[in-house]
N, C-alpha and C positions, 0 to 999 in steps of 0.2 A: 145242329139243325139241318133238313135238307128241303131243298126247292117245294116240296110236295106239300110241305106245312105253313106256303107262305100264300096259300090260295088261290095260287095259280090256274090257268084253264089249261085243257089237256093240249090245245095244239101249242102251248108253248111249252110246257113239259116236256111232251115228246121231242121238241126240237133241241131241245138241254140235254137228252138223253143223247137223243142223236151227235149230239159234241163232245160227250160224257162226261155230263157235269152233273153231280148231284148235290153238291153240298154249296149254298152261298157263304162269298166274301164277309166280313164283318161290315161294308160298308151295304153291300146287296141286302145281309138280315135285317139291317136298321134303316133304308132307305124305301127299300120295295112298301113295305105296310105302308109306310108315309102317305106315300105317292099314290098308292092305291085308294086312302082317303082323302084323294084331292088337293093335298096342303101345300102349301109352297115350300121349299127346303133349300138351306143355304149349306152346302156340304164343303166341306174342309179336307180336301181328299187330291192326292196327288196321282199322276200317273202309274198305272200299275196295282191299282189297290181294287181294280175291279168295279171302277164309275161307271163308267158306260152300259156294260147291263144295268147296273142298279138302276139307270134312269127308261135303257129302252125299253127293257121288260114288263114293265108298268105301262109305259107309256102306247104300246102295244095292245096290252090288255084291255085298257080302257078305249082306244080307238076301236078297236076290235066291236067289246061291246055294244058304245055308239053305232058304227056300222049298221051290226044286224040289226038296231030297231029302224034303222033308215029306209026310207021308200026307196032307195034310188034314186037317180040323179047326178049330173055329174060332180067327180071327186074335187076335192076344193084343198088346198094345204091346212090342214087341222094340229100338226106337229111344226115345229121348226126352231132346230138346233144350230146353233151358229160356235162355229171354232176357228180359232186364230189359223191353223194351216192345211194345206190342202190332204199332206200326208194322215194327219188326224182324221180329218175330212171322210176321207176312203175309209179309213177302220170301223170312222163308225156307221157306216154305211153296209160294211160287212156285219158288223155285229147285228144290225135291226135286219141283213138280210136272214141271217143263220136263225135268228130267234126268232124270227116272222115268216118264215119260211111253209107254214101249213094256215096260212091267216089269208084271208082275201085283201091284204093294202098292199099299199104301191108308196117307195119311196125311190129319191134321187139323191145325186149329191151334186153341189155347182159350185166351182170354182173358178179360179182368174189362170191365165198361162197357156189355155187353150181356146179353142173356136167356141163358140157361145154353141154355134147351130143347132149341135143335137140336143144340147142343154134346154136352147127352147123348144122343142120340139117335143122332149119328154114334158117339159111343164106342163104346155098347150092340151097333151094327153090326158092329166090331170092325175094327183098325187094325195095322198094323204100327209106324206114325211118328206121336210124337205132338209137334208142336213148341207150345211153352206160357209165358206169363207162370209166378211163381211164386205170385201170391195167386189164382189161377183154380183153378190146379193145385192148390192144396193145398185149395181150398175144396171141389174136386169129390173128392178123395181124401178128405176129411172127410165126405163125405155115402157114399162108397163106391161112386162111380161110375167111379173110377181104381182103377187096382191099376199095379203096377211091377213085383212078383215073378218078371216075364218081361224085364224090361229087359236087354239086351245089348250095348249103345251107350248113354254116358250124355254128354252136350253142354251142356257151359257155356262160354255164349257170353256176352261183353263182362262179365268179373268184376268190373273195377272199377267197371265204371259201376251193377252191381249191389248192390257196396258204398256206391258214391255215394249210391242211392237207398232205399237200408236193407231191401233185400232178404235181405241178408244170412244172417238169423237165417232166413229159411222158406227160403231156399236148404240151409242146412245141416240144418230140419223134410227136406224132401224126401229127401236123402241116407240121412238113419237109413232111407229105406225101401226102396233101392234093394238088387238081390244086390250079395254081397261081390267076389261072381267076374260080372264086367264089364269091357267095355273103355273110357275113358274119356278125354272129350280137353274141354281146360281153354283157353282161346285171353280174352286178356286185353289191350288197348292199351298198356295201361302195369302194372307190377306192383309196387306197394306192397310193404310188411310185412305188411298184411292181405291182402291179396291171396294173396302168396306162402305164408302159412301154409295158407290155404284147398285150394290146391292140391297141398299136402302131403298134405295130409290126404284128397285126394279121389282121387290119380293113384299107382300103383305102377309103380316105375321107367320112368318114362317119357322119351320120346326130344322133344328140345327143339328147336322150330323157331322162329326169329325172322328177318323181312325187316323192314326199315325203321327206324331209332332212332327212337326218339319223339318227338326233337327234328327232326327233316328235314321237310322239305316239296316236295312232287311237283316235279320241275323243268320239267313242264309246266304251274305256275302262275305266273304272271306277277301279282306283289304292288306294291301303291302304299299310300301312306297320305297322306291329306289333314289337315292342320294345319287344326282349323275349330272357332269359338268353338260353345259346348251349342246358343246358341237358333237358330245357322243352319243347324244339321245338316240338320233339312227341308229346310230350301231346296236345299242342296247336294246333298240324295238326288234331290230333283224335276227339278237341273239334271241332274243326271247319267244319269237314268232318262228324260228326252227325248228321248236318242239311241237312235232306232228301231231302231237295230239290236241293242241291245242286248234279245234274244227272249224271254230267262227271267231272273230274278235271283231268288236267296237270301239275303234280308237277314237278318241278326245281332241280335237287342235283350238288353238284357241281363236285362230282369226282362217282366212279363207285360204289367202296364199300359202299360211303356212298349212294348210291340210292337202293342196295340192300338191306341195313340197313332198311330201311325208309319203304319198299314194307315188310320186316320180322314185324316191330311193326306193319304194318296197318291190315296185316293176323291176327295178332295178335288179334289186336284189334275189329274184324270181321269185316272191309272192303275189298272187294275184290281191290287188286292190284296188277299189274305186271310192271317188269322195264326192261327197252331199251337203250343198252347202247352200247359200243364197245364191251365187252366182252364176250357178247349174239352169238352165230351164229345166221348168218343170219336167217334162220329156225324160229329159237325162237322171233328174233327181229320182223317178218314179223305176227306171230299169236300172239306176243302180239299187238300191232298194230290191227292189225284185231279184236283180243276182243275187244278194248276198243273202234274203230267206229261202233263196233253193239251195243257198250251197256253191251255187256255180263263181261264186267271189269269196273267199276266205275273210277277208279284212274290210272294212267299210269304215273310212273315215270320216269324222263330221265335226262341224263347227254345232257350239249351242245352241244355235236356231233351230236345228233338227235334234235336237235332244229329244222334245217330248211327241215327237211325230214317228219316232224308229220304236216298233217293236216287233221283237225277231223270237220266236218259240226256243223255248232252252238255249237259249246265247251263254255260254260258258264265259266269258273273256271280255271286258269293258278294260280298256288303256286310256289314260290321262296321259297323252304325251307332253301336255303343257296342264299345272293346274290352272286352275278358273279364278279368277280375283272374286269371285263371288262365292262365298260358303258353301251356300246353299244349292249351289251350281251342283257343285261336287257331290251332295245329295242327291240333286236329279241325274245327273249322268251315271251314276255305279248303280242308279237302282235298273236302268235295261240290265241288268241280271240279276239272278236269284231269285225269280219269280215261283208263283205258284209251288211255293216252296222247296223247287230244284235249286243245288247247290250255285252259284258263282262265284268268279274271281274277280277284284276290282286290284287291279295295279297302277299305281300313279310312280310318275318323276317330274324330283323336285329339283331343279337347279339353285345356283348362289342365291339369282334374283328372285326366284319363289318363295323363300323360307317365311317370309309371310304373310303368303298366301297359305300359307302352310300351319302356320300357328292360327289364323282365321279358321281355318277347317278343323283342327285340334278342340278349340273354343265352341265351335258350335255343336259336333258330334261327341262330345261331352268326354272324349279318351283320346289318347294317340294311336295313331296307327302304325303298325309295326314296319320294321324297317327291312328290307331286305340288304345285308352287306357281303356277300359273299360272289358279288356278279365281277366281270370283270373291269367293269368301267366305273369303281365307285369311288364320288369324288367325296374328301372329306369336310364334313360339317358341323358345325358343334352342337353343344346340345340345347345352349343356351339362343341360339338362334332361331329353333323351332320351339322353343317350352311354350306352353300357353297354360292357363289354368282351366280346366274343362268344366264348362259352363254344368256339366252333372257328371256325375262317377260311372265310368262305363268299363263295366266288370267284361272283360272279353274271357272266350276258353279257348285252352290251350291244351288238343290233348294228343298233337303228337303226331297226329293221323297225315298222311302222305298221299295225295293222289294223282293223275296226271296233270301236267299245267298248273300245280297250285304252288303258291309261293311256299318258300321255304327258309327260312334263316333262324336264329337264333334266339328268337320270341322277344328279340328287345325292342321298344315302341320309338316311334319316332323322334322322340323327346329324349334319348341316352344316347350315350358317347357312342363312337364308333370303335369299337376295338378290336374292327375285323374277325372277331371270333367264327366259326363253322359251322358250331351244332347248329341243328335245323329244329323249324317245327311249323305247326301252322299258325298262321296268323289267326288272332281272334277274334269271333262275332260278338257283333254288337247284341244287347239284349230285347231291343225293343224290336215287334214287328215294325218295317212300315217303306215307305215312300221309295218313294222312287229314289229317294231310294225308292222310287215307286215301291212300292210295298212288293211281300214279299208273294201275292196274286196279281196273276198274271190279269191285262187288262185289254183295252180296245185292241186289237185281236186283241190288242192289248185291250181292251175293257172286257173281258172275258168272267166267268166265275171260276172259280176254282177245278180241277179235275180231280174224278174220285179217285184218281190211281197219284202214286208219288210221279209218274212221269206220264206228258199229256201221249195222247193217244194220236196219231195222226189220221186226221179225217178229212175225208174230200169238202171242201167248201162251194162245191156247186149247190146248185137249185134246185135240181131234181125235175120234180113235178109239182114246185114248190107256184104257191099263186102269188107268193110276195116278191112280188120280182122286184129289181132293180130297171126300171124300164129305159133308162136312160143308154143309147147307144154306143157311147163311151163304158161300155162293162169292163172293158179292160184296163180302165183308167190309164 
């Protein structure tokens, strides 16, 4: 299917053109109609599977058409998206700029970490779209510089993770102020009990879309895991971050200190890196980020928190230098690659005290992951320490092929002996699309749709002569 058969109006066609996109995600095919006819939608969809079009493109259109039968008058907030962080925050602000780009709206994005001023200033102007953290939003509604009582599109994006971070409670503040008569769309990775009640209570019979189980991972990820004692983890990152080819990497830490640890040996070491964590002001979070999708930083480390907030175009290289006690972690962090169906590498190390953390991640992604043993710091493990029984059969291939930066060992899975052996091969993908493992579409930039070519095109992300501007002063976020 491509864009053109989803009855789209031409100024947003043209703007998909303009990005070169022609063909919708599986979630964009089955959300867009929805949306179009009004319905409220509870979507099951993780980062990377291409959300965020699926909901702005719609939500565009329909503003859009309202608009023109309007007399005029001034603009009133009619859209409003709320997401757990501010990095999210900006993408999708970028996405409704790119696809709204030849539309007469006006949207903003408001977050916490910096000065309100311009923030109110652009509101004051007056907005159709507003996308927003929840303590910004409710701070600037508390002072009476938000109003809602016009909201007609209401967007909650990434639920759980805004339970995760105990958002929770001002998420459900906000609500009480929203009209009753709305249409509203509920899109969450995984769904809890909390979760699911949440959107009971926030969605009327609503149409449910879900790509991806949450347990899959892209099968354009290409997954290795090195067996390597705590203290040589460095060294094993610096061996393996020598191979020049390897352009960009996303490494994994699992708490803050130890990410700032890991960016001090890589200086050290002369690679350039920088780390994004909670403890970063915003400021510093936002221009590391920025070096490392120009390029100008090699390596960007981060804690979980910024997991689903980092999306970098063709990131080849995601490192677990510590695994995630949480399975499903390990899902969301290797899906920042393999997007939009370009290849990625996801490399994990697993020391003594991970191994189960390790059978946890075996269990959920339904196979073992192959082992790399032919590095120079492999510590031995047994097999019996990592077995798990895999919650489904995950047939991976193996056919041998060699590229740059891509693991290579002996095709034995994480779950066999170590018997030091040499032969090589590549590690195998998994069969199902999906998740972030965000899926294997690329998203906000990440919420993105698909590109027609096997590799995206680079295209300037300015305005132009575009009327859908970003009015807010802060354009540089």
């Amino acid at each position: 299917m491509q864009f053109s058969e989803l009855s789209l109006i031409d100024p947003i066609l043209k703007a998909l053109a303009e990005e070169g996109y022609t063909n919708p995600t599986p979630i964009q095919e089955k959300a867009i109609p929805i949306l179009l006819s009004r319905r409220d939608l509870l979507g099951c969809a993780q980062t990377g599977t291409g959300k965020t079009a699926a909901f702005a493109i719609p939500i565009l259109q329909l503003l859009n058409e309202e608009r023109s039968k309007s007399t005029g008058g001034p603009r009133r907030i009619k859209a409003l998206i709320l997401t757990p962080t501010r990095e999210l925050a900006i993408q999708i602000a970028e996405s409704f700029e790119s696809y709204g780009r030849h539309l007469n709206l006006r949207h903003t994005v408001i977050f916490g970490g910096v000065s309100q001023h311009s923030q109110v200033n652009t509101l004051k102007s007056g907005i159709d779209v507003l996308i927003a953290t929840p303590g910004r939003l409710l701070d600037l509604m508390n002072q009476g510089f938000v109003h809602l009582r016009d909201v007609q599109f209401f967007v909650l994006d990434e639920a759980d993770r805004m339970l995760d971070m105990g958002f929770i409670h001002d998420v459900k503040k906000v609500i009480t102020k929203l009209p009753s008569h709305r249409q509203s769309l509920f899109f969450s990775a995984t769904m809890p009990v909390d979760v699911a009640k949440l959107a009971d209570t926030i969605l009327n019979n609503p149409a449910k879309v879900e790509v991806t189980p949450v347990s899959s991972t892209a099968d354009t990820i290409e997954q290795a895991m090195y067996f390597v004692g705590k203290d040589d983890k460095r060294k094993l990152l610096v061996h393996i971050l020598d191979d020049k080819n390897i352009k960009s990497a996303l490494v994994f830490a699992r708490t803050k200190h130890g990410a700032d640890k890991v960016v001090k040996d890589l200086l050290k070491a002369g690679i350039g890196a920088e780390a994004i964590h909670g403890n970063k002001s915003q400021n510093a979070r936002q221009r590391a980020l920025s070096n490392f999708k120009s390029r100008e930083t090699r390596v960007l480390v981060a804690t979980d928190i910024a997991a689903r907030g980092i999306d970098v175009d063709e990131l080849s290289h995601v490192i677990n230098y510590e695994l995630p006690n949480i399975p499903e972690t390990y899902v969301h962090r290797i899906g920042r690659t393999g997007r939009a169906g370009h290849d990625g590498i996801a490399l994990s190390f697993c020391d003594a005290e991970e191994t189960e953390f390790l059978r946890d991640i075996h269990k959920l992604i339904g196979k073992h992951v192959p082992v790399i043993d032919n590095h120079p710091f492999v510590l031995n493990i047994s097999a019996a320490a990592v077995s798990a029984t895999p919650s489904r059969q995950g047939q991976g291939r193996n056919d041998n092929r060699r590229g740059s930066g891509r693991p290579n060992n002996n095709g034995r899975s994480a779950g066999s002996s170590n018997n030091g052996g040499q032969s090589r091969s590549q590690s195998p993908r998994s069969e199902s699309q999906g998740n972030n493992a965000s899926a294997p579409r690329r998203e906000e930039s990440s919420s993105r749709p698909s590109r027609s070519t096997s590799r995206p095109q680079t295209q300037s992300r300015g305005t132009g002569n575009s009327r859908f501007s970003n009015t807010s002063s802060d354009k540089n976020y």
